[in-house]
N, C-alpha and C positions, 0 to 999 in steps of 0.2 A: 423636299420633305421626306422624300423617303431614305435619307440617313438617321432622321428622327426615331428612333424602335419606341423611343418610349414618351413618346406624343399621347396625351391626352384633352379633350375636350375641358376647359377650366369650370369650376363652378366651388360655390363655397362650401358646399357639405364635403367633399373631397380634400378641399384643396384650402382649409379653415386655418391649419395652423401651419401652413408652410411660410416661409419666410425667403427673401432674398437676398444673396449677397452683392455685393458691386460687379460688373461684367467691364469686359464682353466673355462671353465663352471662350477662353481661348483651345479647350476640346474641342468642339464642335468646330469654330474656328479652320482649325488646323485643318480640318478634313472637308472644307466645304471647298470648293472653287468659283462658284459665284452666290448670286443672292440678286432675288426679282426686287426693282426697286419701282419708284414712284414719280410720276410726272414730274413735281418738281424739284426731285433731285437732281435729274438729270445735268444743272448748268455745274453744282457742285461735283457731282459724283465726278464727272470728266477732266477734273480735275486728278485724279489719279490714278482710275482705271478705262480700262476699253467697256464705252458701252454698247454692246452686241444683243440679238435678236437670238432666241432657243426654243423651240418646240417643246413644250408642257409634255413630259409621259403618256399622260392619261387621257387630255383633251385635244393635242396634239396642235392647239391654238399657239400662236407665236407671242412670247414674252419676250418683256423688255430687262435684261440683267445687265449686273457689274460683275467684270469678269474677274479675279484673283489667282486664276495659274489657267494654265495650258492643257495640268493632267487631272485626269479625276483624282479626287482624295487630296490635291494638295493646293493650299494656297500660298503664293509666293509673297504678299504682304504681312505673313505674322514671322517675325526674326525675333528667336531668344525672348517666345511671349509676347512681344509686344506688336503691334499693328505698325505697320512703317509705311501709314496716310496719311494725310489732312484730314479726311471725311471720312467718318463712317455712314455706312447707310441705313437707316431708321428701323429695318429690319434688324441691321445688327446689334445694333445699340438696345434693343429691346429683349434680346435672348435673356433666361431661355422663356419667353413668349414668341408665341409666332401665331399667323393667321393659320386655320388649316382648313380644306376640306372645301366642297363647292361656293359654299356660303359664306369663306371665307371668316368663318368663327373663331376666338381668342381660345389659342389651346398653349398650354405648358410642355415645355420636356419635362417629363419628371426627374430623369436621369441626368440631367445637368447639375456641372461642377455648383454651379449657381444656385440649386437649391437646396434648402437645406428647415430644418425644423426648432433649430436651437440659435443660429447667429443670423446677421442679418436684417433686414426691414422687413416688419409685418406685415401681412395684407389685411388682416385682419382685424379690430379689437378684442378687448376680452370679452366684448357685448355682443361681439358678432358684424359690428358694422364696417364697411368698407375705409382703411386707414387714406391719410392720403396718398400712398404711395402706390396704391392698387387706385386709387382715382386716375391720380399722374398717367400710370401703364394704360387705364383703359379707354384714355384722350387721347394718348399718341398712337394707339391703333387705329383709334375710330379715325384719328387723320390717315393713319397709313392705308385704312381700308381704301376711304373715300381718292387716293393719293393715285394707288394701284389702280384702281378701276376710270382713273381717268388714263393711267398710262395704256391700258388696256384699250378704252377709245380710240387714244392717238394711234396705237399698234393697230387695230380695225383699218381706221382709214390708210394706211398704209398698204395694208392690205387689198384693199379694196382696189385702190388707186394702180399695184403690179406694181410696188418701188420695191420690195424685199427681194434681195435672192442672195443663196449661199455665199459663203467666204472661205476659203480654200487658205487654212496657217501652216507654211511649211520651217520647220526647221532643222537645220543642218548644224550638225556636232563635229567638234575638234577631230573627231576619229573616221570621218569623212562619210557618216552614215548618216540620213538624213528621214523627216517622219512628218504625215501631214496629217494635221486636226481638222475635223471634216466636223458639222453640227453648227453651224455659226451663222449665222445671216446678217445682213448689214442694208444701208438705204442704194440703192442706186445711183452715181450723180448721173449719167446718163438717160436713164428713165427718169428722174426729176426735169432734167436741164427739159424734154420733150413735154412734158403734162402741160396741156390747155392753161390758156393765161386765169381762167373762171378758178381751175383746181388750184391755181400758186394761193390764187386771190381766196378763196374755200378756209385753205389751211393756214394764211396766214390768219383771220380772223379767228381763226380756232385757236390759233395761239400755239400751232404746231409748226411753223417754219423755223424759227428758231430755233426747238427740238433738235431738228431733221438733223440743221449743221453742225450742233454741238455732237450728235450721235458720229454723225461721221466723221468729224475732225477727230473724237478719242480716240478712233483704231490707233492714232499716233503711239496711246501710250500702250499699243503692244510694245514697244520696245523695252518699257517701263520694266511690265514683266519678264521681258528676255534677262535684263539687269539683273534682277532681284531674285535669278533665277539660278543665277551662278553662285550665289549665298547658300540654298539648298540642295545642289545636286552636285555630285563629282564630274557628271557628262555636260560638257559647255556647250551654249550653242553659241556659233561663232555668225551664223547669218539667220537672219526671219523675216519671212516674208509675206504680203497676207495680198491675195489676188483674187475679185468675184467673178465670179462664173456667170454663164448664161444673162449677157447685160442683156 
C-alpha cells in the first residue's frame, strides 16, 4: 500500500459519481513487484509465480505474496502493457480497489489510470443506489477479505509451528558482478520433514498441507522471472539461485 499516495477510504458521498474503466492498472502494475494474495489462490497463482513469505512494514507479521520481479519498482510480468500470466490475482483484477488499513476496509486509488468521472461503469445510479457493478466489486472483496484472513491463519500456524525462515536469491550478471535479495521467507522441508506425526495430521485437516507444497514447489518459477527479466533490463542474469538459511 504504501505506493498507493492517493488511497482513500470509499464511500458514496465521495466517491458518487466516479465511474470505472476496464483494468488491470497497468501504472500501478508496472511499479508493484508483488501483491498479498489469498488462501485459495495459492494452487492457481503457482502457477506462474513464486509464492514467498514478506514481513508487513508496519505489523511486521508475515504475509503470504505473489512475487513479480526481484527489484522494487519493477514487475517482470507486464511486457508492452500486457500481463504475460495465466492468473491474475483477485487483488489485481480488482484495482484500482484495494483493502486498506487494519480493518482491512474497501478503499479506491483515486489517482488510478482507471478512474475516471465521464467513461466507464457507474457505481452509482442517478437515484443514488448501488449499480450492479459496485455490487460485483463489493462480493469479490468481501471474498478476498474473508480469502486473506484465512491465508493469514495458514501463515500463523506456520509460524507457530518454526517452519518459516529466510531465502537468500543471488543473482549473477553477464558482466561477472553478482547481487543478493534478502526479505523473502519460504517453508522449511527440513523442519516440516521433523514436525510431530499429531502436527502433519493438525494441518492436514486444516486443509494447509497441501498449501505448504504448492508454496514450496513455486520457488521453481523463480527461474520464470529470471526469463522474463531479460525482456526488461540490458543487465542479464546468467545464473539464480535461491538457498534458506538457518534450516
Amino acid at each position: 500500500m504504501k505506493n498507493l499516495t492517493s488511497l482513500s477510504l470509499f464511500n458514496a458521498d465521495r466517491h458518487r459519481d466516479v465511474r470505472i474503466m476496464p483494468g488491470p492498472d497497468i501504472a500501478l502494475g508496472s511499479r508493484l513487484n508483488h501483491v498479498q494474495i489469498g488462501l485459495s489462490e495459492t494452487g492457481v497463482a503457482a502457477s506462474d509465480y513464486p509464492l514467498v513469505f514478506m514481513k508487513d512494514v508496519d505489523s511486521g507479521a508475515f504475509r503470504l505474496v505473489g512475487l513479480f520481479g526481484l527489484q522494487p519498482g519493477s514487475n517482470c510480468f507486464l511486457i508492452n502493457d500486457q500481463w504475460q500470466a495465466t492468473y491474475l490475482p483477485l487483488a489485481v483484477v480488482g484495482w484500482p480497489f484495494h483493502l486498506g488499513g487494519p480493518d482491512q476496509l474497501l478503499c479506491i486509488d483515486e489517482g488510478s489510470d482507471l478512474v475516471s468521472t465521464d467513461t466507464g461503469s457507474a457505481l452509482y445510479t442517478g437515484g443514488g443506489n448501488e449499480t450492479a457493478e459496485l455490487l460485483r466489486i463489493r462480493s469479490m472483496f468481501e471474498y478476498l477479505r474473508s480469502d486473506v484472513d484465512s491465508a493469514n491463519d495458514f501463515t500463523t500456524a506456520l509460524v507457530d509451528l518454526n517452519l518459516l525462515r529466510p531465502i537468500h536469491v543471488t543473482l549473477e550478471f553477464t558482466d561477472g558482478e553478482s547481487e543478493l535479495i534478502e526479505g523473502l521467507y519460504s517453508i522449511s522441508p527440513l523442519r516440516l520433514s521433523a514436525l510431530e506425526d499429531t502436527d502433519i495430521l493438525d494441518m492436514y485437516r486444516r486443509g494447509f498441507l497441501d498449501k505448504i507444497h504448492i508454496i514450496m514447489n513455486s520457488l521453481g518459477q523463480m527461474n520464470r522471472i529470471q526469463q522474463l527479466s531479460h525482456i526488461h533490463f540490458d543487465r542479464k542474469i546468467v545464473r539464480l539461485t535461491t538457498e534458506m538459511t538457518s534450516q
